[in-house]
Structure formats: structure tokens, C-alpha cells
C-alpha positions in Angstrom: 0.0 -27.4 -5.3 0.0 -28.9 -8.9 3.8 -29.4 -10.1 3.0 -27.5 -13.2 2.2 -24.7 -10.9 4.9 -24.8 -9.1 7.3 -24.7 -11.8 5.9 -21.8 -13.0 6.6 -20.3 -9.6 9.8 -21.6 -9.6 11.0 -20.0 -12.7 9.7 -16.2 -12.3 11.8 -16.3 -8.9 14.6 -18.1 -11.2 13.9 -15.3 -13.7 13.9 -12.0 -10.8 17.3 -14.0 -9.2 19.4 -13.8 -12.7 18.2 -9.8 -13.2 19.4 -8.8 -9.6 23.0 -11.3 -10.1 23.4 -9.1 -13.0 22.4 -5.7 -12.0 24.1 -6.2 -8.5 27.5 -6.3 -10.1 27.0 -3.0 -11.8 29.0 0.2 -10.5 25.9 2.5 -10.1 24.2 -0.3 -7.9 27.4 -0.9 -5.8 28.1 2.7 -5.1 24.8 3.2 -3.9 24.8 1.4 -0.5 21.1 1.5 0.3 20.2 0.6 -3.1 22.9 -2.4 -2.9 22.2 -3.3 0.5 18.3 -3.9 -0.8 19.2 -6.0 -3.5 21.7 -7.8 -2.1 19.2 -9.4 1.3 16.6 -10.1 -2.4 19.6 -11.8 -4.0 20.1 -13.8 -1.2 16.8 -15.0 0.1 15.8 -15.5 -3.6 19.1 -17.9 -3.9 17.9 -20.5 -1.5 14.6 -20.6 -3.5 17.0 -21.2 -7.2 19.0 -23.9 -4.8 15.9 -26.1 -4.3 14.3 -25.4 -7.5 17.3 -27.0 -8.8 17.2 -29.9 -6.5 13.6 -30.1 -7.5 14.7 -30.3 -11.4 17.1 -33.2 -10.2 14.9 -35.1 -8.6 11.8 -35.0 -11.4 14.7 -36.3 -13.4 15.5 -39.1 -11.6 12.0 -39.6 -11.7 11.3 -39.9 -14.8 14.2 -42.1 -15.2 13.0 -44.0 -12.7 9.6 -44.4 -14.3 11.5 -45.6 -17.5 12.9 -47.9 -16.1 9.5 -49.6 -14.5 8.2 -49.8 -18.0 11.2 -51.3 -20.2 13.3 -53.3 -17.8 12.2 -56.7 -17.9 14.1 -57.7 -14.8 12.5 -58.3 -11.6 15.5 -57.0 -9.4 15.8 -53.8 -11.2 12.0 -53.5 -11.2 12.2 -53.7 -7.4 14.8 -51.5 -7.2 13.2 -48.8 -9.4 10.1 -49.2 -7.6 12.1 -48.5 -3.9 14.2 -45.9 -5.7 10.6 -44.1 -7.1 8.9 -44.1 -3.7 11.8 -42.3 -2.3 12.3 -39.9 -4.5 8.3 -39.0 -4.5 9.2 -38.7 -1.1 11.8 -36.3 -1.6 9.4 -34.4 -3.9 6.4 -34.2 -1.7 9.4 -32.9 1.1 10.5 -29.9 -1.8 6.7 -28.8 -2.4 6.0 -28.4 1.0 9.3 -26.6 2.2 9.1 -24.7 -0.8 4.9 -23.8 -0.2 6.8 -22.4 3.2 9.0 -20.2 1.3 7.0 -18.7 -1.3 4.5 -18.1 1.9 7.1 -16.2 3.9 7.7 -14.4 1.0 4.3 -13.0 0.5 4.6 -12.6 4.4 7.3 -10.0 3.3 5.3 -8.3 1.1 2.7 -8.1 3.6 5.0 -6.0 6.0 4.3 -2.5 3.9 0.8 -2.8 5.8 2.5 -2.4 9.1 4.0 0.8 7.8 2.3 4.4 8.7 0.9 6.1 6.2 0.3 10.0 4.3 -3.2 10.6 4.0 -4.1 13.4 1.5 -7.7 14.5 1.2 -8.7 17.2 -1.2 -12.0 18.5 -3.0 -13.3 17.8 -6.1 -16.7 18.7 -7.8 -19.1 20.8 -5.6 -17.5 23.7 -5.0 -17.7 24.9 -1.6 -19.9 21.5 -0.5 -17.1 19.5 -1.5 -14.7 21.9 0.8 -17.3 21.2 3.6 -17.5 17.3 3.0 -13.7 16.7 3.3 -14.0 18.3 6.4 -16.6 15.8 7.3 -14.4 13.1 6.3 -11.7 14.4 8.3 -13.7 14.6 11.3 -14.6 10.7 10.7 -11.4 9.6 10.4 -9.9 11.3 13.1 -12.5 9.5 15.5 -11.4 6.0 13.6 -8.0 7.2 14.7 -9.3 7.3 18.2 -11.1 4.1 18.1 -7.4 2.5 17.2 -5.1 4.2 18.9 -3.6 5.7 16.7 -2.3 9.4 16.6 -2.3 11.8 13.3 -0.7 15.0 12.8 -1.6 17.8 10.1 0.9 18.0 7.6 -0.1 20.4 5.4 -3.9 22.1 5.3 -5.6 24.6 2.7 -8.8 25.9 3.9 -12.1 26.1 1.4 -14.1 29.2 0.0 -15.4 31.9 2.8 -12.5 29.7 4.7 -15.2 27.1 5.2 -14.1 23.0 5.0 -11.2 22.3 3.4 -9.6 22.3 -0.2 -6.7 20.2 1.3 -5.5 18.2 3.7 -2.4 16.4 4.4 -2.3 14.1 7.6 0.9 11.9 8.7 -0.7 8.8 10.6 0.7 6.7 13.2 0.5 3.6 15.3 0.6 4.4 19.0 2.6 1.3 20.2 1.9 2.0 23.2 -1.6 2.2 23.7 -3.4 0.0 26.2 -7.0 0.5 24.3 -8.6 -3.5 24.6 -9.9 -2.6 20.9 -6.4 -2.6 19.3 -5.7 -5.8 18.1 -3.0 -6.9 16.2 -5.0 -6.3 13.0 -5.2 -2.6 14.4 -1.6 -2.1 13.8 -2.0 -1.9 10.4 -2.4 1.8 9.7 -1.4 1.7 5.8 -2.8 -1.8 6.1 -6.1 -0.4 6.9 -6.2 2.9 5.3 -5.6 1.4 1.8 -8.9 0.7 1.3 -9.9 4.6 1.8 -7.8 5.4 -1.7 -10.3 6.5 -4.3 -13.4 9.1 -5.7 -15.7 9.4 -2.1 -19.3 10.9 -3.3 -21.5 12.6 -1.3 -25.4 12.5 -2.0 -26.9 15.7 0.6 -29.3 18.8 0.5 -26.4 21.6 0.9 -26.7 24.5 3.9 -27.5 26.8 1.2 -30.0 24.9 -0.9 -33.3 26.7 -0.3 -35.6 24.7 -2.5 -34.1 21.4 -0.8 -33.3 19.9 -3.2 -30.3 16.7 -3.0 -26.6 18.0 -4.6 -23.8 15.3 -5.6 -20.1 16.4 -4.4 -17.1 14.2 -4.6 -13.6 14.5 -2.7 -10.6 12.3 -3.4 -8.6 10.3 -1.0 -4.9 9.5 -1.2 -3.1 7.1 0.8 0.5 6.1 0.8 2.7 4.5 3.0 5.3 6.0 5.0 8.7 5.1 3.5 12.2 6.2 4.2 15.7 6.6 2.6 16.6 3.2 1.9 13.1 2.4 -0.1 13.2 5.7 -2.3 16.7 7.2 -3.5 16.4 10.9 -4.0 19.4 12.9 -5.2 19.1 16.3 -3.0 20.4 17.9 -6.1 16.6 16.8 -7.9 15.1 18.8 -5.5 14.1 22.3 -5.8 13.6 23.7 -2.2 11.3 27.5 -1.8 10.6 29.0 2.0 7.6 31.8 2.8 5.1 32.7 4.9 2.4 30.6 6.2 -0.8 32.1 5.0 -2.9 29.9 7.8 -3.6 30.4 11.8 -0.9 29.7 13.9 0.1 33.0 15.7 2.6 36.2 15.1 5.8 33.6 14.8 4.4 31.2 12.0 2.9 34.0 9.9 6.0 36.7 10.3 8.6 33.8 9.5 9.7 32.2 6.1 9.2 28.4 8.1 6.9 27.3 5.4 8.4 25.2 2.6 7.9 23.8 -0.6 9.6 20.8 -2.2 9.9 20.2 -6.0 11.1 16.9 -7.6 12.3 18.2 -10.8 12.2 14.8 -12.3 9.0 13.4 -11.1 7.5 17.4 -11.0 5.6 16.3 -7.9 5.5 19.0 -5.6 4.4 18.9 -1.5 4.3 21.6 1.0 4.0 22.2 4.8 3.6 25.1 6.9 1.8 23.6 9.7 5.2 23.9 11.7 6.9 26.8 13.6 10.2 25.5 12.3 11.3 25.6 8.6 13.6 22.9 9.6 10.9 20.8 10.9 8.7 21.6 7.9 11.2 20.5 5.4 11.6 17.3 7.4 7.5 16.9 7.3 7.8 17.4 3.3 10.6 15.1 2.6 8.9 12.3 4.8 5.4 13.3 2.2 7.9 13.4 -1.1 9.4 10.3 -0.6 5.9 9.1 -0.5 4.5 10.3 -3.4 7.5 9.0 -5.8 7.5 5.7 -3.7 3.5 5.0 -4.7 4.2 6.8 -8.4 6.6 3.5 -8.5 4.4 1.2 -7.6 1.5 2.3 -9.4 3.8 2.1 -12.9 4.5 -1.3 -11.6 1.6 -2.8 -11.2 -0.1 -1.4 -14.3 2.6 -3.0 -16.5 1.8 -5.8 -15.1 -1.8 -5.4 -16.1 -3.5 -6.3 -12.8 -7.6 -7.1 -13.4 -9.9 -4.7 -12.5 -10.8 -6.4 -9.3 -7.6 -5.8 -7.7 -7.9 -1.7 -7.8 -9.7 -2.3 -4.1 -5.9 -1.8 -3.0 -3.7 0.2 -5.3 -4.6 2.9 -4.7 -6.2 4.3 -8.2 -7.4 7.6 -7.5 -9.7 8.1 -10.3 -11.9 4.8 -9.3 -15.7 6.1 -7.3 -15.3 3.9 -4.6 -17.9 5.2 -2.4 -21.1 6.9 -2.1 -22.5 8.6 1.4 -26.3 8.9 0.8 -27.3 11.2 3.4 -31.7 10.9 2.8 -31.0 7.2 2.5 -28.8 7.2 5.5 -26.8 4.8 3.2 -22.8 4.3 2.7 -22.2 1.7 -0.4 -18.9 1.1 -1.4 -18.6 0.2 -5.0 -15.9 -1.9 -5.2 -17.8 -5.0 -3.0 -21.0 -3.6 -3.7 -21.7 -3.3 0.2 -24.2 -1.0 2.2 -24.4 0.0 5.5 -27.3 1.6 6.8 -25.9 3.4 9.5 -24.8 7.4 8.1 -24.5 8.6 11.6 -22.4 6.1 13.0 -20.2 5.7 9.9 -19.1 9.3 10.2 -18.6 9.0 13.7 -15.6 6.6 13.1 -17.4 3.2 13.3 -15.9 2.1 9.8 -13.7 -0.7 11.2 -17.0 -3.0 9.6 -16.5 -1.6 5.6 -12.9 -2.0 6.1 -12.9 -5.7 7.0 -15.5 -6.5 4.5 -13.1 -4.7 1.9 -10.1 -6.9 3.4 -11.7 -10.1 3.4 -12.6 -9.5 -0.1 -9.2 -9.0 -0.9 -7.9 -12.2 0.3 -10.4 -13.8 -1.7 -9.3 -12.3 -4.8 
């Protein structure tokens, strides 16, 4: 690493240490113990990271004095002593850079960990009318095999059904690792439910001769696909008193008890206006639990989407934030083709694709992302 670059690196953690010593202090931070608690383990690793960057500024100091030294002083013994006294400090430096390579790698590490978290996945319709309904149920069916394929388990959070109650307009899944699953095809990799799901975050077109076409001829559909990772309490502070809370009947199947109840239940955030429901549950309690876990979500990625726009992140970088407004695939059903956009990959395998096998797209799309 070039020391210019790694001054630079230096000085934004430099920079992000002085705003949290500041804002730490504050009442409203220290009243708030989750809030505190966060910034204080940031303060704290970031602090060792200040330490040595200013044991690094010492040292490049001495350096150059050293180097000074080598070109003015005309005496041989202080020549020779600069000379022993340069070597050891390059040394020293060459020690810094590589202990600090270690620290700025752990701390990506860190960052890394949000892929290891479960995830909300949202699917809903979008142009096509009642095809659309019909192709998110498609989707749905191939991810719940890919769920299979991993080990992983998903429960229905919250489900709206299409026209003539065919497909789906909506549907909310919560996805989970099975830690305990003795499949040979979960790796380590595997693990990663947000980590892999990511990638599924965009516009998902569909290129098909409907049921209903009589003339056969091909109709474009789209759905969208949301996904966010699972957070809780200490990574999203939401005042209950935000939150505007409604009960009533679930309109969907689930027998005499779920449909003669108020268990269902909506959640407003009055300042964010994001709004989630679930009525999948037989328990209101349960269902307000289900929303919260979805809520907390939502306001956690709204975050992190403002975040990363301000800091104007290129284009190429949208293949994992999530952007719901970016095409990122297209399912060509007379081609039996699936190209996602983003790599400009195909695979020419439909059949299997929708039968879960899309562990292949989603390692082409990590790999790609490593690269960037």
C-alpha cells in the first residue's frame, strides 16, 4: 500500500474518531444505552487505529529528519548514524503498514458480518396485471426450493393474493439459517442468507406467452424484489410513541379463529410513514412481533440507502444496495434464457433456474462484487 494511500486512510478514520468523541459526550447519546453502547465499542476500536496513525506521523518525521541529515551533514559519524537510525525507522514503518493493512482488513471483516444476518424478503407485482401476480408466485416457488438447497427455513410474513385470487400481489417472507442442518451442500458461504439474497434486490422481468394469450403471442411482466437484513433494537432506535398500531381481521385462509379475530396488525412509522402488516399469525401478539422485526427493517435499509447515496457510490456498485428501481434481470421463457443485467450474464438453463439452482448467478454476481 502506497504511503499516500494510506494516509488518506488514516485520516477519514481520524476524521469518523473526532465526530463520535464529540457526539458520545452528548446527553441524548448517553441516555440512550444502545445508541451509546454502539458508539462507544466504534470509539474504541477506531482509537487504536488514531494511536498508530500518530506513531506513524512520528516516525515519517523522524524520517525525514533523518533524510536531512544524510544530505547536509558533512560528517562521516553522523552520516553513519543517520544511515543506522533511517534503516530502523523504515523498519518501524514497513512494521505500521502492515499491522495497520490488518486493521483496516478486520474492519471491513466487520462490515462484512451484516451478510451473516437473516433477511426480509418482500416480493410484489408490478406491470402485467394478473401475469405479474402469477410470476411472483413463480418466483416464490424458486426461491423456496433455493431455500431447500441451503438449508435454510422461511416463514410467510405477510401475503396478498392476485386478481381471481390467482399469484400473488404481495409477499413478505422472514428467512433463516438453519444452524443446524447437516445438508453436505451448506458451506460456510451458505450461511450467508442476507449475504446471498442481496443480489436478488431489483426490477425481475419476465419475457412469456401468458395462459390467456390466444394468438400466442410473447407478453413482458415485471415484479420487484426487496431484500433487507434482519436487524434488531440496538441497530434501529424506534420510539414506541412513533408508531401508530391498528388490529382487524385477516381477510386470507387460515380457518374460523384467524378470520373471526382482530390478530392481524398494522404498523405505522409516523415519521418515516412506512407502513408493514401481518396477519399470517393466529396471535395478534405474535403478529405485532412479525411486523416490528419487518419495520425495523425497512427504516434500517431506508438509512443505509440515504447513506450511501450521499456518498455518491458509482453505478457499478448498485449490484448490492439494494436499488429497487434498477432491471436487474430478465427470464426469457422461448429463449429459455435468464440474463442478469448488472454482469451481463446468461444462463441457458429456464427450467432449472426456477427450480432453485441459482446458487451459479449468485456467485457470478459475488465475485463481481469483489472485483469492484
Amino acid at each position: 500500500m502506497k504511503k499516500t494511500s494510506l494516509i488518506k486512510k488514516f485520516e477519514v478514520f481520524e476524521k469518523e474518531f473526532h465526530e463520535i468523541s464529540n457526539s458520545i459526550i452528548e446527553t441524548n447519546i448517553y441516555n440512550n444505552h444502545n445508541q451509546y453502547k454502539t458508539l462507544l465499542k466504534k470509539y474504541k476500536r477506531l482509537e487504536k487505529i488514531v494511536h498508530i496513525y500518530d506513531e506513524y506521523k512520528k516516525k515519517l518525521s523522524s524520517l525525514q529528519e533523518a533524510n536531512s541529515l544524510l544530505k547536509t551533514d558533512s560528517d562521516p559519524e553522523m552520516k553513519e548514524i543517520a544511515f543506522l537510525e533511517k534503516k530502523k525507522i523504515l523498519e518501524d514503518l514497513s512494521f505500521i503498514e502492515k499491522k495497520s493493512h490488518h486493521l483496516f482488513f478486520s474492519n471491513k471483516k466487520e462490515k462484512k458480518t451484516e451478510d451473516y444476518r437473516n433477511a426480509i424478503m418482500e416480493l410484489r407485482s408490478g406491470t402485467g396485471g394478473n401475469e405479474a401476480c402469477l410470476f411472483v408466485e413463480d418466483v416464490l416457488r424458486m426461491y423456496v426450493l433455493y431455500f431447500k438447497q441451503v438449508g435454510w427455513k422461511y416463514e410467510i410474513i405477510h401475503a396478498q393474493k392476485g386478481g381471481s385470487n390467482k399469484g400473488y400481489k404481495e409477499i413478505i417472507l422472514d428467512v433463516r439459517n438453519n444452524s443446524r442442518s447437516t445438508s453436505p451442500t451448506v458451506n460456510n458461504e451458505k450461511k450467508e442468507v442476507y449475504g446471498n439474497l442481496k443480489f436478488e434486490s431489483g426490477v425481475h422481468r419476465v419475457q412469456r406467452i401468458p395462459e390467456t394469450e390466444s394468438q400466442g403471442r410473447v407478453h413482458t411482466s415485471a415484479i420487484t424484489v426487496a431484500v433487507l437484513p434482519e436487524v434488531e433494537d440496538i441497530d434501529v432506535n424506534i420510539n414506541l410513541s412513533d408508531i401508530k398500531k391498528e388490529t382487524f381481521r385477516s381477510s386470507g385462509a387460515g380457518g374460523q379463529h384467524v378470520n373471526k379475530t382482530e390478530s392481524a396488525v398494522r404498523l405505522t412509522h409516523i415519521p418515516s410513514k412506512i407502513t408493514v402488516e401481518c396477519q399470517e399469525g393466529r396471535s395478534q401478539h405474535k403478529n405485532f412481533e412479525k411486523a416490528m422485526n419487518v419495520l425495523r427493517s425497512r427504516i434500517y435499509q431506508n438509512e443505509k440507502e440515504k447513506r450511501l447515496k450521499e456518498r455518491s457510490i458509482k453505478r457499478k456498485c448498485l449490484i448490492s444496495t439494494g436499488d429497487r428501481s434498477v432491471k436487474i434481470r430478465t427470464y426469457n421463457y422461448p429463449k429459455s434464457r435468464v440474463t442478469d443485467h448488472r454482469i451481463h450474464k446468461s444462463i441457458y438453463d429456464l427450467i432449472g433456474f426456477m427450480n432453485g439452482n441459482i446458487q451459479k448467478m449468485i456467485d457470478l454476481l459475488k465475485s463481481f462484487e469483489n472485483k469492484s
